[in-house]
C-alpha positions in Angstrom: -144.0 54.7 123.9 -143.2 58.4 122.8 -143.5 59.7 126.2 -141.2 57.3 127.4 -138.7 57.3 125.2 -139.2 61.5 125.9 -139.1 60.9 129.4 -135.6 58.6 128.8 -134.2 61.5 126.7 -134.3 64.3 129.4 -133.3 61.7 131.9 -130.7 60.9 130.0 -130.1 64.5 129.4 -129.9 65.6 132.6 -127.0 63.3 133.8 -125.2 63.6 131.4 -125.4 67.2 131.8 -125.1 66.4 135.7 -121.9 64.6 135.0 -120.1 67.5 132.8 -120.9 70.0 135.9 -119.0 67.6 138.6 -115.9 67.1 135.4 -116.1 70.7 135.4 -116.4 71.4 139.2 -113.5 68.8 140.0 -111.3 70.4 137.4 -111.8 73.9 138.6 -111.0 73.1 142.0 -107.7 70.9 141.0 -106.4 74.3 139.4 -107.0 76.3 142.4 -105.4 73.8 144.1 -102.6 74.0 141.7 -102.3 77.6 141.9 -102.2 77.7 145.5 -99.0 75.5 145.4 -97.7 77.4 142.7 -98.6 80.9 145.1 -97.0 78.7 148.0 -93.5 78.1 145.8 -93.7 81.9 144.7 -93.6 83.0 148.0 -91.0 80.5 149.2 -88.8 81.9 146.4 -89.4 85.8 147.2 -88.6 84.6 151.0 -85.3 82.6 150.0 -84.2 85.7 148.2 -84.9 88.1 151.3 -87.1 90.2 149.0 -89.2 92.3 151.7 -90.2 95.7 152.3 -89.7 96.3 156.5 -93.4 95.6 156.8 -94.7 92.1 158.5 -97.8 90.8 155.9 -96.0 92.0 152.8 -95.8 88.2 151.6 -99.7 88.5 151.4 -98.9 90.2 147.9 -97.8 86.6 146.3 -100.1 84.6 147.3 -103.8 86.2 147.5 -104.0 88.0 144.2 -103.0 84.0 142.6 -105.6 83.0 144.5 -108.4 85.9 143.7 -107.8 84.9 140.6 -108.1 81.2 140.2 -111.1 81.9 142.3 -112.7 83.9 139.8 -112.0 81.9 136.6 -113.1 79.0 138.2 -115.9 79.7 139.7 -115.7 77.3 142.4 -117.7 77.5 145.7 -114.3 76.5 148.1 -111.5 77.2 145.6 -109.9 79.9 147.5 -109.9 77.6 150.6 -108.9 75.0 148.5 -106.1 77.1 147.5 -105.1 79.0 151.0 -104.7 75.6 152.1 -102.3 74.2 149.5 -100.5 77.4 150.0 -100.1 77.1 153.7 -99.2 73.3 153.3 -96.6 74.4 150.5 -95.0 77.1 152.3 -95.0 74.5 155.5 -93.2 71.8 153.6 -90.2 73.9 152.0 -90.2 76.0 155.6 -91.6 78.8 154.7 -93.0 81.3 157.7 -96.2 82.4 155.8 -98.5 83.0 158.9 -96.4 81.7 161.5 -95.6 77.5 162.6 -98.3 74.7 161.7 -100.4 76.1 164.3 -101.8 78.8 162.5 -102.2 77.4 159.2 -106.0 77.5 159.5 -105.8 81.7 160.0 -104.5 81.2 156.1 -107.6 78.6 155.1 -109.7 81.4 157.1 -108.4 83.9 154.8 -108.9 81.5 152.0 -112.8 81.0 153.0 -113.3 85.2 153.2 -112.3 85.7 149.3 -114.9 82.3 149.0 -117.9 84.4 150.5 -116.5 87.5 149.0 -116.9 86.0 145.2 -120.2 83.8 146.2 -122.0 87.3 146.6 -120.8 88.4 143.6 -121.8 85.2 141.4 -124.9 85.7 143.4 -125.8 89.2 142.8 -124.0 89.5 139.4 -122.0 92.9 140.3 -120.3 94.7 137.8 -116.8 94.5 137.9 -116.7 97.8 139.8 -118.1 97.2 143.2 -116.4 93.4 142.4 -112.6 94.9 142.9 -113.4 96.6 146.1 -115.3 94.1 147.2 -112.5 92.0 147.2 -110.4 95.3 148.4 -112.2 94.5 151.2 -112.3 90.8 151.8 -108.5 90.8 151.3 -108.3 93.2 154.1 -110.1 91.5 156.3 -108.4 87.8 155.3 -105.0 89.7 156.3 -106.0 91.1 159.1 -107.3 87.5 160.5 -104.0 86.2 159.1 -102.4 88.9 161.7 -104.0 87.3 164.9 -100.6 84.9 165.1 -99.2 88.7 166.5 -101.3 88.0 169.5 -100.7 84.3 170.2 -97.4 83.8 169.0 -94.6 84.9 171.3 -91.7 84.4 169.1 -92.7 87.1 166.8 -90.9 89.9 166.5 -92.2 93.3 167.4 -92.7 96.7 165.0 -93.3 100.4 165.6 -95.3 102.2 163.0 -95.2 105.7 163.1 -94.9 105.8 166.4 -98.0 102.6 166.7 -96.8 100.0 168.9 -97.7 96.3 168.1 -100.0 94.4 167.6 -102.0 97.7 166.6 -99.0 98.1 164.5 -99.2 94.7 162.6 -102.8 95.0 162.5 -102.5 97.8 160.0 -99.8 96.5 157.8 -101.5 93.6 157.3 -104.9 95.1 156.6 -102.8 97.6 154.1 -101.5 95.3 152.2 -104.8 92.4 152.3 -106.3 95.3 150.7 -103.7 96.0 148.0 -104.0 92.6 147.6 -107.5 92.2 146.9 -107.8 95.0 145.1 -105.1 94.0 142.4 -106.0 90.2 142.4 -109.9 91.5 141.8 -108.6 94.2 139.1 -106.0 91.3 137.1 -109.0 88.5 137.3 -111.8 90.8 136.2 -109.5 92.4 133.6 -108.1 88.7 132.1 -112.2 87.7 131.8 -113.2 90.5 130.0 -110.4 89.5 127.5 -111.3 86.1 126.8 -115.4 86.7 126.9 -115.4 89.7 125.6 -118.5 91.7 126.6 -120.1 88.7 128.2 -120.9 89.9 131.9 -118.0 88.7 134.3 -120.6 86.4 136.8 -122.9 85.1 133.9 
């Protein structure tokens, strides 16, 4: 009778245990979903108010280093796809050209899936928060730059000249430059706001 009612215990246990995982996992991808609305209403705002700098991909700046971060506090295996999507599907609804017309909403949830793998091998091979930020230096490059393909399928674009570079080579670069600075400052905030409220506890422990 002891080893059953043992047995019962660590059944009982494990789902509950089980059950506080899948609370946890649902809430933490609800907020990323969250934050990518609220990234999605940021950059709607910053677009109503004409605030740019000349370059095509600036807008990149509002909405990746929300979503670096809700990925990292969360933990969550899609939350950055989670969250490129609900941005893409915000900025669609209030008219908002974040990567171009409906069409090339998934280049954003591609972007969104890159920072996903990007903080996977981190969790996975607990890195110190200094290879973390340039990891994601480099996985926000690389989202942007994916994010840049509507340059080459989408005629109604407007061309640049940068220093002389022609598009798309052009718009290639700016929106590598400024996935970068994107990742890098999303990584550096996220990393930066753990530490604080763990203290010393290792960021992907």
């Amino acid at each position: 009778m002891r080893g059953y009612q043992s047995t019962e215990n660590v059944v009982v246990r494990s789902s509950s245990s089980a059950s506080v995982a899948n609370a946890a996992g649902v809430k933490g991808l609800l907020a990323c979903i969250g934050v990518g609305v609220a990234a999605g209403l940021c950059v709607t705002f910053v677009s109503r108010l004409g605030l740019h700098v000349g370059l095509t991909g600036h807008k990149v700046l509002f909405w990746m280093p929300l979503l670096i971060m809700a990925r990292l506090a969360t933990r969550h295996p899609i939350g950055a796809t989670a969250g490129s999507a609900a941005t893409g599907v915000t900025c669609l609804a209030f008219g908002t050209n974040l990567a171009g017309p409906a069409l090339f909403m998934p280049l954003i949830v591609l972007a969104g899936s890159v920072l996903d793998a990007a903080a996977g091998l981190s969790e996975r091979k607990h890195l110190p928060v200094w290879l973390i930020v340039p990891l994601f230096g480099a996985a926000g490059m690389i989202g942007a730059t994916l994010c840049a393909v509507k340059r080459l399928l989408s005629p109604s674009v407007k061309w640049h000249i940068l220093f002389g570079i022609p598009d798309p080579v052009a718009s290639m670069i700016c929106w590598a430059f400024f996935g970068l600075l994107a990742g890098l400052v999303g990584a550096a905030l996220a990393t930066g706001v753990i530490r604080l409220v763990r203290g010393k506890k290792p960021i992907n422990r």
